[in-house]
PyMOL CGO cylinders between C-alpha atoms (Angstrom):
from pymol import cmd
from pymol.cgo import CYLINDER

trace = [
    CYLINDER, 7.04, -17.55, 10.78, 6.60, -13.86, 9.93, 0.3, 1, 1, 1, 1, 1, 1,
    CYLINDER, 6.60, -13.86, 9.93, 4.24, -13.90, 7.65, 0.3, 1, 1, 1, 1, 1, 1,
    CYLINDER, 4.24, -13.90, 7.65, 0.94, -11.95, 7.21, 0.3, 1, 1, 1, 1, 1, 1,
    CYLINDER, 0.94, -11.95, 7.21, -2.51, -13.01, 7.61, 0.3, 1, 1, 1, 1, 1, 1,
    CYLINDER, -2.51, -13.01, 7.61, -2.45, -14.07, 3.86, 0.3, 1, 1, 1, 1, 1, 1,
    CYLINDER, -2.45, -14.07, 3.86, 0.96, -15.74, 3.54, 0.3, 1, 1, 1, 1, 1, 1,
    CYLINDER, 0.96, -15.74, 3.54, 3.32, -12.74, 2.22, 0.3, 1, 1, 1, 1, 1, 1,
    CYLINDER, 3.32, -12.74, 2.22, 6.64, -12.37, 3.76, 0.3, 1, 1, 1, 1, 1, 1,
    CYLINDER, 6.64, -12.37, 3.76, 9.80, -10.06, 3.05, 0.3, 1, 1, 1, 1, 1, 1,
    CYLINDER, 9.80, -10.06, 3.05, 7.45, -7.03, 1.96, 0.3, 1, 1, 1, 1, 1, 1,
    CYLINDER, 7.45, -7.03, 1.96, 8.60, -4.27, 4.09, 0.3, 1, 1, 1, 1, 1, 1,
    CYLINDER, 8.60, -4.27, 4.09, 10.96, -2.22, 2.50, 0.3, 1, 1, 1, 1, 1, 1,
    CYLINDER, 10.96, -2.22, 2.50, 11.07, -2.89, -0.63, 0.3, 1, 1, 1, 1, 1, 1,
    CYLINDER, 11.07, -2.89, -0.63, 9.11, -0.18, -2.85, 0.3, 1, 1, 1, 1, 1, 1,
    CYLINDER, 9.11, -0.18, -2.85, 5.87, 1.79, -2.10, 0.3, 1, 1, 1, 1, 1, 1,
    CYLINDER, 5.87, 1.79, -2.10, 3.34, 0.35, -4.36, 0.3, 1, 1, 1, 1, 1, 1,
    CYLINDER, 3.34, 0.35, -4.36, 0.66, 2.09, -6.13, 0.3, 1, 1, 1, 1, 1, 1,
    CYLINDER, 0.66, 2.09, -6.13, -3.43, 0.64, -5.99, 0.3, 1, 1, 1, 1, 1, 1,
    CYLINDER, -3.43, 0.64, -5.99, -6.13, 0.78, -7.77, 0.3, 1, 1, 1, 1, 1, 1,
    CYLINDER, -6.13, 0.78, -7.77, -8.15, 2.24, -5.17, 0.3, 1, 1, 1, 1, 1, 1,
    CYLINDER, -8.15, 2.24, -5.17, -8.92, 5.84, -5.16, 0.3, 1, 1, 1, 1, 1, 1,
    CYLINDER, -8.92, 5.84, -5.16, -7.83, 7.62, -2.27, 0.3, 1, 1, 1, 1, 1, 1,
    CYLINDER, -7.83, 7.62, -2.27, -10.13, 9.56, 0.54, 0.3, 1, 1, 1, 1, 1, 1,
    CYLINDER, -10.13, 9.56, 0.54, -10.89, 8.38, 4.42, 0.3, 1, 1, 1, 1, 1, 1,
    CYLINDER, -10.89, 8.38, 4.42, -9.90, 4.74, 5.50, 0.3, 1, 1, 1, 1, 1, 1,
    CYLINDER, -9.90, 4.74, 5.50, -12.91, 2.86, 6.47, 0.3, 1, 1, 1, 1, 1, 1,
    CYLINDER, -12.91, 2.86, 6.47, -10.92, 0.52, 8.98, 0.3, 1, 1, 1, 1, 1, 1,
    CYLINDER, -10.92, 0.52, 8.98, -10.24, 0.91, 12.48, 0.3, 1, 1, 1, 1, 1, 1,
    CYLINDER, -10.24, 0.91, 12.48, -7.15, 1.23, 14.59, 0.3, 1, 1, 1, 1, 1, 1,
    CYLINDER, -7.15, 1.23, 14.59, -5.94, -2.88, 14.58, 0.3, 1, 1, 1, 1, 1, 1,
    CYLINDER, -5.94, -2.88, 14.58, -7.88, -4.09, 11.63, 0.3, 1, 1, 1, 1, 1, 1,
    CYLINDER, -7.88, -4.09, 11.63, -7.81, -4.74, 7.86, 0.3, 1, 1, 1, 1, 1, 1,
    CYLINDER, -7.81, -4.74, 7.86, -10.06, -3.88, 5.31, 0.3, 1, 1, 1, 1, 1, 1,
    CYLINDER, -10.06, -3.88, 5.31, -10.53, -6.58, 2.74, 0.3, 1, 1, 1, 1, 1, 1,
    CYLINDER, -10.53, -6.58, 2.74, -10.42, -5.31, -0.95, 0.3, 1, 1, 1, 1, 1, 1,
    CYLINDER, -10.42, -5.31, -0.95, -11.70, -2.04, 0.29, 0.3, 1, 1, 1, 1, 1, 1,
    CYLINDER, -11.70, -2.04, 0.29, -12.67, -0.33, -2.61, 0.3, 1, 1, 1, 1, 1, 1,
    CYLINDER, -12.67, -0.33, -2.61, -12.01, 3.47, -1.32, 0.3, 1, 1, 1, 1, 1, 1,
    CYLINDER, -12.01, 3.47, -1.32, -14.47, 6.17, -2.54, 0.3, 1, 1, 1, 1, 1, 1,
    CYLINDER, -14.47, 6.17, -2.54, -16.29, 6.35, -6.17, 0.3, 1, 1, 1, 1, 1, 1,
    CYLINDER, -16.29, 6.35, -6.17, -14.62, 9.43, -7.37, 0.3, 1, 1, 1, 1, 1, 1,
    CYLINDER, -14.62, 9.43, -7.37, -11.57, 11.66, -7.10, 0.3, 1, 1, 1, 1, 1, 1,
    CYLINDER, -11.57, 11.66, -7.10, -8.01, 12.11, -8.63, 0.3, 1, 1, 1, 1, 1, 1,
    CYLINDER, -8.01, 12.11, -8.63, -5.35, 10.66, -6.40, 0.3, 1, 1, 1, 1, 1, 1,
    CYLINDER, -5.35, 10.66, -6.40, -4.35, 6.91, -6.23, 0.3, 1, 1, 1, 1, 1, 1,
    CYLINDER, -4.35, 6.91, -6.23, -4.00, 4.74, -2.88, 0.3, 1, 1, 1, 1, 1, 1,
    CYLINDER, -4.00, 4.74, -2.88, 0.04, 4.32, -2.29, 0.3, 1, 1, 1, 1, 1, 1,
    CYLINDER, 0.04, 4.32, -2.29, 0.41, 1.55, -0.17, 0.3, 1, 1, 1, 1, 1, 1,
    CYLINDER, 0.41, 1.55, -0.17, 3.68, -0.12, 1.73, 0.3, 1, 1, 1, 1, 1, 1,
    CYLINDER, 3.68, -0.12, 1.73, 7.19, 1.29, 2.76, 0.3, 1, 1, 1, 1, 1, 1,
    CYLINDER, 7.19, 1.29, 2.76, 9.91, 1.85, 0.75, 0.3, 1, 1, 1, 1, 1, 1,
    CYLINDER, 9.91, 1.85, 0.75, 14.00, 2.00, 1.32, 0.3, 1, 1, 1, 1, 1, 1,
    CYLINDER, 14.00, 2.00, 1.32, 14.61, 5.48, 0.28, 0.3, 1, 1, 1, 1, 1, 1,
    CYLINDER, 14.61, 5.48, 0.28, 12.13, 6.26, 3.79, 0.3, 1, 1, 1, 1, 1, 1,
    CYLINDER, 12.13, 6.26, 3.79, 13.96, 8.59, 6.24, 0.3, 1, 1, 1, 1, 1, 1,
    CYLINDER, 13.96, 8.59, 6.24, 12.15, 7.73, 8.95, 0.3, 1, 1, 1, 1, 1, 1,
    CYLINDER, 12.15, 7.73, 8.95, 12.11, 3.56, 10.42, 0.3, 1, 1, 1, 1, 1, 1,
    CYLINDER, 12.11, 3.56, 10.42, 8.23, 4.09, 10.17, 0.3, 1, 1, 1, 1, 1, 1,
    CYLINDER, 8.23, 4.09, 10.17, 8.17, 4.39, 6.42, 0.3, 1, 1, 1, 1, 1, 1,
    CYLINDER, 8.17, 4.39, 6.42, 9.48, 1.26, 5.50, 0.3, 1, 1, 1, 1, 1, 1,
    CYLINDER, 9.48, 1.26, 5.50, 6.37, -0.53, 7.49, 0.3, 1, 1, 1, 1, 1, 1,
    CYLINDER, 6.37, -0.53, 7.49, 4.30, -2.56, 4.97, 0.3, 1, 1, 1, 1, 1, 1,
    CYLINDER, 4.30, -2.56, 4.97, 1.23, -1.17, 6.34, 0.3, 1, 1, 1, 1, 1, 1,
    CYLINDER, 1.23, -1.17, 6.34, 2.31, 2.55, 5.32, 0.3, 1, 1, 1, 1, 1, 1,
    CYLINDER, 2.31, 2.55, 5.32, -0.50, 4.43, 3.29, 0.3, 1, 1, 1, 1, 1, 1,
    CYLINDER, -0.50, 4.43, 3.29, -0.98, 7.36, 1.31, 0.3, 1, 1, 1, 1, 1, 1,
    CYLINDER, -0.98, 7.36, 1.31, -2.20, 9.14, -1.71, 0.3, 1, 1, 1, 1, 1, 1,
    CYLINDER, -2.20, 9.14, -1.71, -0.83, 10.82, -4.74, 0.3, 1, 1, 1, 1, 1, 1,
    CYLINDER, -0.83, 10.82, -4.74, -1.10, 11.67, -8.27, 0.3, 1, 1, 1, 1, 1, 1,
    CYLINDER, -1.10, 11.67, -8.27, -0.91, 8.89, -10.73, 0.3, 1, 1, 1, 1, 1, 1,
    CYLINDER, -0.91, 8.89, -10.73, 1.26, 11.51, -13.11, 0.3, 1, 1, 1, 1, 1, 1,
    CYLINDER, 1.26, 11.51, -13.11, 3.88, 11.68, -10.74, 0.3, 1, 1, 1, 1, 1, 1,
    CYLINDER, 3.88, 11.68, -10.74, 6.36, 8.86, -9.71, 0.3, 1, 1, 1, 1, 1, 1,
    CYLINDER, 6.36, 8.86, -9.71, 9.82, 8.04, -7.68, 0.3, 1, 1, 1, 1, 1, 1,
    CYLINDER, 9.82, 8.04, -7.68, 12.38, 5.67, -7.28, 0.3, 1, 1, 1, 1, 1, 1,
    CYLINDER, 12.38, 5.67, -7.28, 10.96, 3.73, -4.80, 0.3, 1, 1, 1, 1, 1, 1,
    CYLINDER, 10.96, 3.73, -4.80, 7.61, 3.58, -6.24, 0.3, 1, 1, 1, 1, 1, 1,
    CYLINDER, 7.61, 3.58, -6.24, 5.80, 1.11, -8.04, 0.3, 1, 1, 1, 1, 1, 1,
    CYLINDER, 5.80, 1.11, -8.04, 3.48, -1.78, -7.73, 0.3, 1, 1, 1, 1, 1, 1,
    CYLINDER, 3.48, -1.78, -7.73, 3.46, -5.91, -7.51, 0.3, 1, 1, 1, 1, 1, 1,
    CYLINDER, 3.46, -5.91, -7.51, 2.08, -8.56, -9.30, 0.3, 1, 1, 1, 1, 1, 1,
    CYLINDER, 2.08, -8.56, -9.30, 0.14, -10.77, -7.60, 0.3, 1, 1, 1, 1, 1, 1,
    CYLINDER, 0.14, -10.77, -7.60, -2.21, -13.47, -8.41, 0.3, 1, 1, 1, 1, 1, 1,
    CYLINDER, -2.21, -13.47, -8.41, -5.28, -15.54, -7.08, 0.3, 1, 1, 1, 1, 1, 1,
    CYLINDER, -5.28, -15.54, -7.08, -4.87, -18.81, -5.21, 0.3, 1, 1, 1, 1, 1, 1,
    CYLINDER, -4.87, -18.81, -5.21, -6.01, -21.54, -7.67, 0.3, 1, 1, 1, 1, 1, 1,
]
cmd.load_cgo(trace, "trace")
C-alpha cells in the first residue's frame, strides 16, 4: 500500500539526493522510468534526484523531482541514501 514499483515507501520529502549519474537530457518519456539510466558520458554536473522539506513549492517534495548541480556545492536538504541489492 503506497509503495513504488520496487518496494520503497516514505521517500517523499525527506532530502534531495545526489546520483552518480551525470546530468544532460532524460531519455524517458512522460509516464515511464528509466532503469539505471546511466545519463551521458561526459560533463560536470551531478543528477539530483527526489524532493526535499525545505521545497517552497508542494511539487518539490515529489520523489520523482530531478535536477542537476555541481558536486562542490551542497544544502541542507541535500544528500544521498544507502541502498543495497536484494540478496
Amino acid at each position: 500500500m503506497g509503495n513504488s514499483p520496487f518496494g520503497l515507501s516514505d521517500i517523499a520529502g525527506n532530502v534531495s539526493e545526489w546520483t552518480l549519474d551525470r546530468d544532460g537530457i532524460y531519455v524517458g518519456t512522460a509516464g515511464s522510468f528509466v532503469l539505471n539510466s546511466p545519463g551521458p558520458a561526459s560533463g560536470t554536473d551531478r543528477v539530483i534526484r527526489g524532493g526535499a522539506w525545505a521545497s517552497e513549492e508542494a511539487a518539490g517534495v515529489r520523489a520523482v523531482g530531478r535536477a542537476g548541480d555541481a558536486p562542490a556545492n551542497w544544502y541542507e536538504d541535500l544528500g544521498f541514501r544507502c541502498a543495497r541489492g536484494a540478496r
